[in-house]
C-alpha positions as semicolon CSV with decimal commas, in nm:
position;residue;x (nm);y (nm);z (nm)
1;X;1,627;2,752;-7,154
2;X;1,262;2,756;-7,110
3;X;1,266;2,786;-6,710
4;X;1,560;3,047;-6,759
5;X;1,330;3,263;-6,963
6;X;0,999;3,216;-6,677
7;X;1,186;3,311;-6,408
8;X;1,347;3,613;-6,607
9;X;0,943;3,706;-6,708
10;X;0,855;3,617;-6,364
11;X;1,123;3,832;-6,180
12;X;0,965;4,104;-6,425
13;X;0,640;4,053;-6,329
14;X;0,755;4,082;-5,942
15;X;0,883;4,404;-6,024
16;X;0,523;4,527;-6,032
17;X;0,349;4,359;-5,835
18;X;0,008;4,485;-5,645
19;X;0,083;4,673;-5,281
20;X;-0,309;4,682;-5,297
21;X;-0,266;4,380;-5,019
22;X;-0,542;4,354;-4,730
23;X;-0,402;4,505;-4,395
24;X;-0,391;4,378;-4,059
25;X;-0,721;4,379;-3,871
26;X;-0,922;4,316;-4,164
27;X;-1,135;3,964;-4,186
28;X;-1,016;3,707;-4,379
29;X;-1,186;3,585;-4,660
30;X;-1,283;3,241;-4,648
31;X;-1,195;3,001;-4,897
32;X;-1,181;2,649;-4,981
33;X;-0,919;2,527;-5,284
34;X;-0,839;2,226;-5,405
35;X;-0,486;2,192;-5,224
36;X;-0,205;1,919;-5,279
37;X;0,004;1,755;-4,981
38;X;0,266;1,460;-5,026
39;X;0,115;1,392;-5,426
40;X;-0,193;1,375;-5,298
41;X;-0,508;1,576;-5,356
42;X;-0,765;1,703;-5,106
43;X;-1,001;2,010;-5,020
44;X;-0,911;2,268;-4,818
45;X;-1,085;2,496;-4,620
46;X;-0,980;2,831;-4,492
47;X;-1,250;2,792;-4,170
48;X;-1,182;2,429;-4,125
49;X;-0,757;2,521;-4,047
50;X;-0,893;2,772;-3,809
51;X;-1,050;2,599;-3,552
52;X;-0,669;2,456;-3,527
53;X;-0,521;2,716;-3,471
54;X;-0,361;3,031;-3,693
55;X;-0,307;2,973;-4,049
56;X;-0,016;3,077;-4,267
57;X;-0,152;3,224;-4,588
58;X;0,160;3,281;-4,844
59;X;0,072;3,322;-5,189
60;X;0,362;3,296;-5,475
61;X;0,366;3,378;-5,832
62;X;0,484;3,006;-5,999
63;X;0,547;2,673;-5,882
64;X;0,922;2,573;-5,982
65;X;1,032;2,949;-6,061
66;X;1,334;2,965;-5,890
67;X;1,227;3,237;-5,593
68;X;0,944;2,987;-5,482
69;X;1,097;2,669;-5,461
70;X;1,311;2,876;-5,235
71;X;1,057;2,943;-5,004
72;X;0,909;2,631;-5,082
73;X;1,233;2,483;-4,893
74;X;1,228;2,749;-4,598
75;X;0,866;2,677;-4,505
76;X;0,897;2,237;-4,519
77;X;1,254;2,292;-4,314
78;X;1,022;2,519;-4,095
79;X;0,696;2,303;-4,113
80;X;0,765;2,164;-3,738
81;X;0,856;2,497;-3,635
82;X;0,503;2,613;-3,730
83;X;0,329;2,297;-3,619
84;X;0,454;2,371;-3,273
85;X;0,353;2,710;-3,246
86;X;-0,001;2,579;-3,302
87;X;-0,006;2,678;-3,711
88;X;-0,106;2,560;-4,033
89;X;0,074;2,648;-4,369
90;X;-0,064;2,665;-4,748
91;X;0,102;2,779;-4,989
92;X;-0,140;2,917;-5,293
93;X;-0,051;2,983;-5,646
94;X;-0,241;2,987;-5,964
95;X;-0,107;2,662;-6,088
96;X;-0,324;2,387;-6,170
97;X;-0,398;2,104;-5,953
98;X;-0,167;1,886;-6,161
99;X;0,156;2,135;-6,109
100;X;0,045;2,156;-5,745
101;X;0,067;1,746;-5,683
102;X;0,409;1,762;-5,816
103;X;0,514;2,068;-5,672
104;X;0,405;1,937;-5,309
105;X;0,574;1,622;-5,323
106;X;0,924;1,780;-5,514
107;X;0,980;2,100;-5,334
108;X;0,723;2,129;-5,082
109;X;0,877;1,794;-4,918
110;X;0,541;1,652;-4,856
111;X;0,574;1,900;-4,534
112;X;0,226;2,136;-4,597
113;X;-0,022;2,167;-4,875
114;X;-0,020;2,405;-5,168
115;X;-0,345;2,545;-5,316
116;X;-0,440;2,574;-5,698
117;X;-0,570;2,874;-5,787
118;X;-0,588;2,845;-6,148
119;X;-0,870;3,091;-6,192
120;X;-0,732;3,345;-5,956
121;X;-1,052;3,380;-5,694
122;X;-0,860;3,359;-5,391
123;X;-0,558;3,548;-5,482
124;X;-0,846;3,853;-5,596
125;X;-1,011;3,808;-5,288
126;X;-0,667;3,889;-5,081
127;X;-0,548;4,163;-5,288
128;X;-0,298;3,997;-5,378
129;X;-0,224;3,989;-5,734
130;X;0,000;4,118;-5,941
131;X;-0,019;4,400;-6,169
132;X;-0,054;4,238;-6,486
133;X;0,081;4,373;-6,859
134;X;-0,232;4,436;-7,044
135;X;-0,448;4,280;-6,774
136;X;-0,520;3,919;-6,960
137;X;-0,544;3,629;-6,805
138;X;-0,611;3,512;-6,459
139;X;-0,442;3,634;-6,201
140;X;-0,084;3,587;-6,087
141;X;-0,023;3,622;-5,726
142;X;0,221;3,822;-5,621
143;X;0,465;3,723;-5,303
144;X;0,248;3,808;-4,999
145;X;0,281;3,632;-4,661
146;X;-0,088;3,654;-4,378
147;X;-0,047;3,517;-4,086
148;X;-0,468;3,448;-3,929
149;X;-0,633;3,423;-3,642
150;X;-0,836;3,156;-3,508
151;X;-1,095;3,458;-3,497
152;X;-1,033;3,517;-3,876
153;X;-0,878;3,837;-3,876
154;X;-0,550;3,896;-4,008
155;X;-0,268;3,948;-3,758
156;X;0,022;3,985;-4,012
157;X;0,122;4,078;-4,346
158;X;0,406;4,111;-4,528
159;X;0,505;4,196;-4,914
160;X;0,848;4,125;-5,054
161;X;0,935;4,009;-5,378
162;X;1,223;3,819;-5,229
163;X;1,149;3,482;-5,045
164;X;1,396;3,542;-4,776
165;X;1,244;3,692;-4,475
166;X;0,865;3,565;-4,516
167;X;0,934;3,245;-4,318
168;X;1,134;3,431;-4,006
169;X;0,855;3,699;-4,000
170;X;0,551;3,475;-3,990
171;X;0,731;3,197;-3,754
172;X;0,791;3,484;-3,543
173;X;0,404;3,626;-3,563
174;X;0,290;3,245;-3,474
175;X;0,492;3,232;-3,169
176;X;0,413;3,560;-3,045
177;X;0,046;3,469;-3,071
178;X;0,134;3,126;-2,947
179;X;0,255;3,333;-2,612
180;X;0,000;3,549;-2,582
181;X;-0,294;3,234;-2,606
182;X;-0,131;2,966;-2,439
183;X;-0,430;2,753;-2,437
């Protein structure tokens, strides 16, 4: 009953999320987060993932809500897809590190690493919270999907409550960079 009743207030919350999101062009901001992969814990920085290659930015309101361990799925069945277009994935959330170790090893399928966000810097810094009741608390994120460049800026975004099309649309940004910079 208790996880019936977060995703119900987290499907509300969706329903007003921030469209204040940072547009294509802009410059990343760089970040480092304590980020979970496989149960285990390590630091990870936003610069660092970039000399690899583009990075997959996806930030989601709640670890184990329903809508994210959906797209939790998508992107580790995906992971290889992504790795061979040259990418990186996070996922970012403001969870706690704890939730995060879990959530990387149980729905993430130890395939990429999720960030914890608990006090809601990063998710700020991208424009990409939600619009909260009463603005208390740190910030949720709300469902927003950047795909950067090696050069930092941001080639894609995209905004949809729904978890279904962010893993076609930024597999399909990574390989039409991959095309374009072979090298």
């Amino acid at each position: 009953m208790k996880k019936l009743v977060a995703a119900v207030l987290v499907s509300l919350l969706c329903a007003t999320a921030s469209r204040a999101e940072m547009k294509v062009g802009a410059m990343a901001p760089d970040f480092t987060l304590q980020a979970a992969v496989g149960g285990k814990t390590f630091s990870f920085h936003l610069a660092e993932a970039l000399k690899k290659g583009p990075v997959v930015l996806y930030f989601y309101p709640k670890s184990f809500t329903p809508g994210c361990t959906i797209e939790a799925h998508e992107f580790a069945e995906n992971a290889a897809n992504f790795a061979q277009a040259g990418a990186s994935l996070i996922g970012v959330s403001n969870d706690t590190i704890a939730t995060q170790i879990d959530f990387s090893s149980r729905e993430c399928r130890d395939k990429f690493p999720v960030g914890a966000d608990s006090d809601g810097r990063v998710i700020r810094a991208y424009d990409s919270q939600m619009l909260k009741l009463g603005g208390l608390g740190p910030s949720m994120a709300s469902r927003v999907s950047y795909v950067i460049a090696p050069d930092s800026r941001i080639l894609y975004v995209y905004v949809d409550s729904s978890p279904d099309k962010h893993i076609a649309n930024t597999l399909a940004v990574v390989r039409k960079w991959r095309s374009d910079h072979p090298n």
